[in-house]
LUMLO-366840 format. One record per atom (N, C-alpha, C): residue in three letters; x, y, z negated. Coordinates in steps of 0.02 Angstrom, whole numbers, plus 32768, in hexadecimal, padded with zeros to 4 digits. Each point is the difference from the previous one (the first is absolute). Layout:
# LUMLO-366840
   aa     X     Y     Z
  ALA     X     Y     Z
...
This chain:
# LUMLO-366840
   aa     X     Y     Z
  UNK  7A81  7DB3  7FF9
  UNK  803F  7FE0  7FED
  UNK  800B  800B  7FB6
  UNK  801B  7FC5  7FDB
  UNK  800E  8002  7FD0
  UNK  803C  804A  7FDD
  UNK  7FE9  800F  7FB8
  UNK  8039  8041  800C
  UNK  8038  7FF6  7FE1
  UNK  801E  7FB0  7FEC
  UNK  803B  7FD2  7FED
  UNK  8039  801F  8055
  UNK  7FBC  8001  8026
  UNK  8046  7FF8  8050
  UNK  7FF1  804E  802E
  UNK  7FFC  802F  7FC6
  UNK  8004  8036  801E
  UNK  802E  8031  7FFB
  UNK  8019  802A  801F
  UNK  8041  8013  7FE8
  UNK  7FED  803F  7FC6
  UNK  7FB9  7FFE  8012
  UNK  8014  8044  7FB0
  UNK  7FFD  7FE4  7FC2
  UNK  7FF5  7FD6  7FF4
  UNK  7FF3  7FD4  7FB7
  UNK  804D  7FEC  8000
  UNK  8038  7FF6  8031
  UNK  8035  7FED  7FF7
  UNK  803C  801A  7FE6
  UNK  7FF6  8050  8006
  UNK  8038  802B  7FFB
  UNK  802B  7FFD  801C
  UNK  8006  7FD7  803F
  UNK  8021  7FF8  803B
  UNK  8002  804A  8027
  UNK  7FCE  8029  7FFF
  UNK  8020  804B  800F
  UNK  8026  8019  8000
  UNK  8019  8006  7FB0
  UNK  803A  8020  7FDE
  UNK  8046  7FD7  7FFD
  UNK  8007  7FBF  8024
  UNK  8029  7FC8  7FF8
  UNK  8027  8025  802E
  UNK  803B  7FF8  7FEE
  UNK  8042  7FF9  8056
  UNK  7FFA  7FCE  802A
  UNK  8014  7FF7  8033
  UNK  7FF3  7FB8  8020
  UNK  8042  7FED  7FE4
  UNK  7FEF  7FC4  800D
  UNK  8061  7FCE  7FF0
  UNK  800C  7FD1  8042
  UNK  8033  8003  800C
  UNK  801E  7FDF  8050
  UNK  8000  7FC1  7FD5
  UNK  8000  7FD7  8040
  UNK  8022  7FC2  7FEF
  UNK  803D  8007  7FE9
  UNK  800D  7FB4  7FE0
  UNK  8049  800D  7FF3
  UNK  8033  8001  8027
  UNK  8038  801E  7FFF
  UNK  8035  800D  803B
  UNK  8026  7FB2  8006
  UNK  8024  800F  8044
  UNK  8027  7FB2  8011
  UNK  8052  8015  7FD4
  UNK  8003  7FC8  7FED
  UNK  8044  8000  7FD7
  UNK  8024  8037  8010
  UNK  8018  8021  7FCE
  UNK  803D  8032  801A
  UNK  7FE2  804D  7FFE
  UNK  7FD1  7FF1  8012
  UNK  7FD8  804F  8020
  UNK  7FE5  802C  7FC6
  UNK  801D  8049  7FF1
  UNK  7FFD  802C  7FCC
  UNK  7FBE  8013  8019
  UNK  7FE7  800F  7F9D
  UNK  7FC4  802B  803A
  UNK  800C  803A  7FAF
  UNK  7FF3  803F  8010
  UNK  8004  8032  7FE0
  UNK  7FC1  803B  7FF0
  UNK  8001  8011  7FC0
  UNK  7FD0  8010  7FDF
  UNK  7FF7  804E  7FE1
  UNK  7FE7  802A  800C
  UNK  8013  803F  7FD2
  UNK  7FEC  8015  7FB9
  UNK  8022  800B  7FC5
  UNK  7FEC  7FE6  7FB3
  UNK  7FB7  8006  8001
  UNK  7FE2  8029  802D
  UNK  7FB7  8013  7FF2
  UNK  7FDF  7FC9  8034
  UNK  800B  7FDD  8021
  UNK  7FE6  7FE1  8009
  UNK  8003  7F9A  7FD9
  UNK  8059  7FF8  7FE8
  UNK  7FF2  7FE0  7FC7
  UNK  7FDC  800D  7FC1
  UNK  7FE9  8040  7FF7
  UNK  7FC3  7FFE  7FC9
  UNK  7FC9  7FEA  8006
  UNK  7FE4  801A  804B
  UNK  7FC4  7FF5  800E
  UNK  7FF3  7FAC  7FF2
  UNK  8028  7FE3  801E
  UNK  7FFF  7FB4  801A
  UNK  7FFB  7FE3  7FAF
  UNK  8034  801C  7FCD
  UNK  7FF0  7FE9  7FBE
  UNK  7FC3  800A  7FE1
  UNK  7FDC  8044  7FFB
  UNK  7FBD  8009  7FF4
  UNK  7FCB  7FD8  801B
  UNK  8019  7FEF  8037
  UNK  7FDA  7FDD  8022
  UNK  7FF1  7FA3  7FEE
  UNK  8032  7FE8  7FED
  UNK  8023  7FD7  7FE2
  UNK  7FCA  7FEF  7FC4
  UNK  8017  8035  7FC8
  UNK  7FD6  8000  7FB7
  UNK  7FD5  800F  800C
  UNK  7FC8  800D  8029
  UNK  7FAE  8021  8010
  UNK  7FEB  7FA9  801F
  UNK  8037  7FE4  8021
  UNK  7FDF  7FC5  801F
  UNK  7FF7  7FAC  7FC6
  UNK  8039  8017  7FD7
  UNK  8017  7FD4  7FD0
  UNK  7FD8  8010  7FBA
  UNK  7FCA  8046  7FF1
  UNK  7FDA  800C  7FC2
  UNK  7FD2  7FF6  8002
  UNK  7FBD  800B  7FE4
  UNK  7FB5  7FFA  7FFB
  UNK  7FE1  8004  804C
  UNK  7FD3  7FE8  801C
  UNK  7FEB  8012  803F
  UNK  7FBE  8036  7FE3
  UNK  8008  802D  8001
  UNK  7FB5  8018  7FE4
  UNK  7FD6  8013  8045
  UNK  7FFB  7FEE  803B
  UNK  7FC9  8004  803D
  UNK  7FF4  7FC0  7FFB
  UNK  8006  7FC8  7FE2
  UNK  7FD9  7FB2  7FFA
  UNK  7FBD  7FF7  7FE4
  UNK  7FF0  8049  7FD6
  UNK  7FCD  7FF0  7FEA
  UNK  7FB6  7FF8  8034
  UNK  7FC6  7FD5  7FF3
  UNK  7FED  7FF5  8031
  UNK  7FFA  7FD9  8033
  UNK  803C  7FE2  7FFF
  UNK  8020  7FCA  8038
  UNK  7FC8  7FCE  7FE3
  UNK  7FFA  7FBF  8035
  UNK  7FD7  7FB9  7FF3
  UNK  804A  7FE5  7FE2
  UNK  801A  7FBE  7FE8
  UNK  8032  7FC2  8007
  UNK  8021  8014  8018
  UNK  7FF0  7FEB  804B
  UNK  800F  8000  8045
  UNK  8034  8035  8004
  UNK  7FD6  803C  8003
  UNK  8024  8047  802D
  UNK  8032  800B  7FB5
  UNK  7FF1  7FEC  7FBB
  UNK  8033  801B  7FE4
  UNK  803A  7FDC  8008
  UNK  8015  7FBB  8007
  UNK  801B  7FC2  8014
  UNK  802F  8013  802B
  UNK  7FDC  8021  8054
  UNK  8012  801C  802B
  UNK  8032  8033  8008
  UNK  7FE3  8041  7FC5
  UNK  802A  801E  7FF7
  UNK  8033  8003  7FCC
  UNK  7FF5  7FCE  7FD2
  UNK  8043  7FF3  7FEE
  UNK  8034  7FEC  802E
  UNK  7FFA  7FCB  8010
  UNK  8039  7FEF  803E
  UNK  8031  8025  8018
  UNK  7FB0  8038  801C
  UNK  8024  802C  8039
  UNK  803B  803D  7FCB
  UNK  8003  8010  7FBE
  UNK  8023  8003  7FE7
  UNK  801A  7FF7  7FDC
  UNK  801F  7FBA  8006
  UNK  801E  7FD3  7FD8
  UNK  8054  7FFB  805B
  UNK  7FDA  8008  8024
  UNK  802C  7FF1  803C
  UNK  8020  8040  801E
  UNK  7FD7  804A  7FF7
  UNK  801A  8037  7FFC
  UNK  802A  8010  7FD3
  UNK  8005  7FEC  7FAA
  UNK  8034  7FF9  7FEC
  UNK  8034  7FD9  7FFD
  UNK  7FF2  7FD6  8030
  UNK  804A  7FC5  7FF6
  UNK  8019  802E  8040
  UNK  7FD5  8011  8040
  UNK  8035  8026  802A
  UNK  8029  8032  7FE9
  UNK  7FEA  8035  7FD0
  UNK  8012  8039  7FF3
  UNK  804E  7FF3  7FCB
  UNK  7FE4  7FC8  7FCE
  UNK  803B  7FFF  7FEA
  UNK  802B  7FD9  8031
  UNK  8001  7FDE  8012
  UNK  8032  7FE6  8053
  UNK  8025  803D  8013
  UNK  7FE0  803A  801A
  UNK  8014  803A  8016
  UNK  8039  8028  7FD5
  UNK  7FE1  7FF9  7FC9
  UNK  8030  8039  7FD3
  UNK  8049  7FD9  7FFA
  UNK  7FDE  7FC6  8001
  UNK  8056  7FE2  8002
  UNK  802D  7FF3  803A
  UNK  7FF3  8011  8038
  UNK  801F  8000  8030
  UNK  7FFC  8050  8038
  UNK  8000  8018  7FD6
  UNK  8004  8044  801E
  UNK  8028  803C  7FDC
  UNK  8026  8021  800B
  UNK  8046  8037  7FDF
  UNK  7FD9  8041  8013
  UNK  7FFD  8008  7FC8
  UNK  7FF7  805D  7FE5
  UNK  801A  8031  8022
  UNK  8008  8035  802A
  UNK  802C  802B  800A
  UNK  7FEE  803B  7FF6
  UNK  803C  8011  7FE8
  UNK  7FF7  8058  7FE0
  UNK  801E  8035  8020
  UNK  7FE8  8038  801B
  UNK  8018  8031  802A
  UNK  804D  7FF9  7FDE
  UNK  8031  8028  802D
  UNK  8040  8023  7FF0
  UNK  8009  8044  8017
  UNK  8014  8014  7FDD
  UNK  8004  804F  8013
  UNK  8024  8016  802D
  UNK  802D  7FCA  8009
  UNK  8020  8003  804E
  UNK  7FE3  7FED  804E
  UNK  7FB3  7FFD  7FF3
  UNK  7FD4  8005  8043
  UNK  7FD4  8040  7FFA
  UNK  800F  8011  7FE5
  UNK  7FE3  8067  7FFC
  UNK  7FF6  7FF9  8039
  UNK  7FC9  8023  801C
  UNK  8005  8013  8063
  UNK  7FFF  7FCA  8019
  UNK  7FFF  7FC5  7FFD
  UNK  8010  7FCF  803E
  UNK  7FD0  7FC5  7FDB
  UNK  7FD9  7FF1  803E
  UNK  7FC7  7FC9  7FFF
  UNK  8013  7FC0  7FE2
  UNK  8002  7FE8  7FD2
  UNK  8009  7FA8  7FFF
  UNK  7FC2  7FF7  7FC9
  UNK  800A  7FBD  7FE1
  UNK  7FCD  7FD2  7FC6
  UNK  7FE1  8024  7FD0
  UNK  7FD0  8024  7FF7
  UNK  7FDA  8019  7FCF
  UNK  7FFA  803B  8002
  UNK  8014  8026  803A
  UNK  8001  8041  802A
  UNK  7FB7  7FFA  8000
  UNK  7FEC  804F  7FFB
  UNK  7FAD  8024  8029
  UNK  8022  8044  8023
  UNK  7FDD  7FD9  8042
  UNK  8007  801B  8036
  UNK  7FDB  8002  8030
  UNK  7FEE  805E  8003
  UNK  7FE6  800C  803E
  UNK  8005  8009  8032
  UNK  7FE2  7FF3  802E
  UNK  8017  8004  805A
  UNK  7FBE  8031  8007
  UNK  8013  7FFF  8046
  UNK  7FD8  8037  8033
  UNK  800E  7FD8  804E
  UNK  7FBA  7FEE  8016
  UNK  8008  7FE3  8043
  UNK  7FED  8036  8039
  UNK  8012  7FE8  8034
  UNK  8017  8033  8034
  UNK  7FB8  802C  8009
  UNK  7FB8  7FDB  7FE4
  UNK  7FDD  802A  8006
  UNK  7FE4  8036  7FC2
  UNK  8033  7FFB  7FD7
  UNK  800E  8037  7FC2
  UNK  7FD2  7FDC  7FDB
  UNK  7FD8  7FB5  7FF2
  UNK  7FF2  7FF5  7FC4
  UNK  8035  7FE8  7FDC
  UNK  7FFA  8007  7FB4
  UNK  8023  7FF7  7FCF
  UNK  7FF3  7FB9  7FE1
  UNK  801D  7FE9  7FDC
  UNK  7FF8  7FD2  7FD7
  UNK  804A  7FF2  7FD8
  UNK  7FDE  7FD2  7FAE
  UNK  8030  7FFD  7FD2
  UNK  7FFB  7FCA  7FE7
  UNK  803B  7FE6  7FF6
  UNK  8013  7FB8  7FFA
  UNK  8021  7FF3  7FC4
  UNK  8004  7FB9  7FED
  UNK  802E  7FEE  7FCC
  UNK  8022  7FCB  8017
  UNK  803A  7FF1  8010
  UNK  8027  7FCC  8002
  UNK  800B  7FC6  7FDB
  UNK  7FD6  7FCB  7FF7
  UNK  7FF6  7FC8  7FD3
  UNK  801A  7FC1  8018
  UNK  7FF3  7FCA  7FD1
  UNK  7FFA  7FC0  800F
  UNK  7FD1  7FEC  802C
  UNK  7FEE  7FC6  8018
  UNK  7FD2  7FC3  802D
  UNK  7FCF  8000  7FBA
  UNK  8013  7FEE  7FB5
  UNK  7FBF  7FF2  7FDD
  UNK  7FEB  8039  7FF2
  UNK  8004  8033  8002
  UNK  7FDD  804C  7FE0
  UNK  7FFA  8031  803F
  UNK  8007  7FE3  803D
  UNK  7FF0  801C  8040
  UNK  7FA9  801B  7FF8
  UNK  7FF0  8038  8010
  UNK  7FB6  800C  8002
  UNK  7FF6  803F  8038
  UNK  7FFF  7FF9  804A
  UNK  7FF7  8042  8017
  UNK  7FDB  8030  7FF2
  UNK  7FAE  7FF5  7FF2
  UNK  7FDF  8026  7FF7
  UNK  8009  8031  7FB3
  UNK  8038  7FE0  7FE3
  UNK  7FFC  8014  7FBB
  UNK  8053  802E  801A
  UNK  8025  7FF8  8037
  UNK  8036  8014  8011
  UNK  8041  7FE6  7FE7
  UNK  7FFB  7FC9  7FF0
  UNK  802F  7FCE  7FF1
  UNK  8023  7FE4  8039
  UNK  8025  800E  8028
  UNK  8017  7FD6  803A
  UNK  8034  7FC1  7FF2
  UNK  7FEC  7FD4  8019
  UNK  803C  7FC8  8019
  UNK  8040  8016  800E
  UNK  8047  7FE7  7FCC
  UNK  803F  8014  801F
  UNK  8007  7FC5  804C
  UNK  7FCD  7FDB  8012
  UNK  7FFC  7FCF  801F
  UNK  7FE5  8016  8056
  UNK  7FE0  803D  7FDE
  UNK  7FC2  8032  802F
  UNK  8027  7FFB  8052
  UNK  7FFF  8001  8029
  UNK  802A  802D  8039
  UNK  8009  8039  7FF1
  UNK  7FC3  8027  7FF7
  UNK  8013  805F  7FE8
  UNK  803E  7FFB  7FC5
  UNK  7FF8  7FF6  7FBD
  UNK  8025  7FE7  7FD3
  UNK  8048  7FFE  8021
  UNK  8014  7FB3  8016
  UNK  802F  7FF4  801D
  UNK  8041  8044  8018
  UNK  7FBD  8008  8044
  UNK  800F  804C  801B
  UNK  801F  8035  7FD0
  UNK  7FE4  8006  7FCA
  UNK  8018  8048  7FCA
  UNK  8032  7FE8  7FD3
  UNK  8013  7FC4  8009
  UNK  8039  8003  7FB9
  UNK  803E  8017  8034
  UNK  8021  802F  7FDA
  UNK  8035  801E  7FF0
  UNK  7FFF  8047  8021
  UNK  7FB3  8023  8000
  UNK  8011  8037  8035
  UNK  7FE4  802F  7FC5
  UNK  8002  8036  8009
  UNK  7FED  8049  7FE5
  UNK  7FED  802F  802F
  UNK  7FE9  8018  7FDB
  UNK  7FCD  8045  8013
  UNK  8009  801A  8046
  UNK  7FDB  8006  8039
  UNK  801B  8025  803F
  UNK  800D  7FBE  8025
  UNK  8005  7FC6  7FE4
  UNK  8011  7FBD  803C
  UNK  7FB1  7FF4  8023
  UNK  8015  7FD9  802C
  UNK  7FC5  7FE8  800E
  UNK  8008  7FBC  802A
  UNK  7FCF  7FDF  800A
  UNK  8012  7FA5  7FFD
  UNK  7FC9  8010  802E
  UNK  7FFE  7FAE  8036
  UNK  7FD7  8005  8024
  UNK  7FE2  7FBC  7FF3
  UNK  7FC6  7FE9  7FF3
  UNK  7FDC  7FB1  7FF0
  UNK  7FD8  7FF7  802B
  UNK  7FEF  7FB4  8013
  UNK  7FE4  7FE6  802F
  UNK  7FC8  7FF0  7FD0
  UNK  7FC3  8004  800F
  UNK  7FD1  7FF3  7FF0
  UNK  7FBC  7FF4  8034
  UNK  7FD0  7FD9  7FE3
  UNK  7FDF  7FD1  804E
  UNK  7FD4  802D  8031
  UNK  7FEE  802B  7FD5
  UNK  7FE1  8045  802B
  UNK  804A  8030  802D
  UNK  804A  7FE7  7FF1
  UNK  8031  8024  8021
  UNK  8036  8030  7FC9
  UNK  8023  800C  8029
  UNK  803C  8002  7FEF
  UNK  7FF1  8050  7FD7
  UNK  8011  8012  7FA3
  UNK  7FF4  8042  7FEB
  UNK  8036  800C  7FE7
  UNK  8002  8044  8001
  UNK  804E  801B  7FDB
  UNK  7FE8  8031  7FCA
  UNK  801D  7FF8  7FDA
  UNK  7FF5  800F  7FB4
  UNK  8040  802E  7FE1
  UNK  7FF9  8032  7FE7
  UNK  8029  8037  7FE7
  UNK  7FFD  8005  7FB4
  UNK  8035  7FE6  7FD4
  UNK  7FF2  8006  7FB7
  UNK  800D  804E  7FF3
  UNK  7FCF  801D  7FD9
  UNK  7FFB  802F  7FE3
  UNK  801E  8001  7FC1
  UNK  7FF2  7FD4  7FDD
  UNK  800F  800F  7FA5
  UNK  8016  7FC1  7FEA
  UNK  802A  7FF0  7FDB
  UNK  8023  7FC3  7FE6
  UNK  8015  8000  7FAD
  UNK  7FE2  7FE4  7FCE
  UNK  8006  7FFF  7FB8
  UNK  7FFD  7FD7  7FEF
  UNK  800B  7FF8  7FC7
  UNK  800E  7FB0  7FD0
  UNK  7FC1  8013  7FCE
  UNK  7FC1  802F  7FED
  UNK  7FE6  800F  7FC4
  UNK  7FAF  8011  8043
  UNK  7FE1  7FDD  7FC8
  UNK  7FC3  8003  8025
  UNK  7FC4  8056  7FF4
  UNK  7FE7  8014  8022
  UNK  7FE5  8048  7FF5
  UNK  7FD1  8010  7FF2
């Protein structure tokens, strides 16, 4: 296969995904660090391509396109999406840009960040405020515990630690 349509020549790795765009009306919310990313991301797609070298016509052609259309989404995005910045009046209590750990009933741990739909990344621990788990944790603190349906069954989850500053 050509390496115009591979994803390591793309820097599609390091990309956020971007949702479609929302239906009229519908907020979608962002944490400042993740409107950076999306801007970096932005000016890396919009400057020099320096992995073209090499390319035939064709595959360089190709991958122009492909970011020429990654930046028209991205800037799409930045403009229809609101920044939000902790308040110091959610000290202790789970909401938008919270990291937070739980503990499931079988004492594994895990740590989360409370994000947007475009800067959602589980494996990186970015969760969906969209998530079910997510959902579940806004507005609780330390010692709560939420119960989520998930397709393997129903888990209950115990937040341990709740901060606005990453560690």
């Amino acid at each position: 296969m050509s390496k115009a349509f591979t994803k390591e020549d793309s820097g599609a790795e390091d990309a956020l995904p971007v949702r479609p765009r929302p239906a009229s009306g519908e907020k979608r919310y962002i944490t400042p660090e993740g409107y950076r990313a999306l801007q970096e991301e932005l000016l890396a797609a919009q400057g020099p391509d320096t992995g073209a070298e090499g390319l035939t016509p064709l595959e360089a052609g190709v991958r122009r396109k492909e970011r020429e259309r990654r930046a028209q989404q991205l800037a799409a995005v930045l403009e229809e999406v609101r920044v939000v910045e902790p308040e110091e009046a959610q000290a202790g209590r789970v909401f938008f840009g919270a990291w937070v750990e739980v503990e499931d009933e079988d004492g594994g741990r895990a740590r989360y960040r409370i994000v947007g739909p475009d800067e959602a990344d589980v494996k990186a621990g970015r969760l969906s405020v969209e998530s079910p788990l997510a959902r579940a944790l806004l507005g609780k603190e330390v010692g709560e515990s939420v119960l989520v349906e998930r397709p393997r069954g129903a888990v209950e989850y115990t937040v341990t630690r709740v901060d606005y500053a990453p560690h």
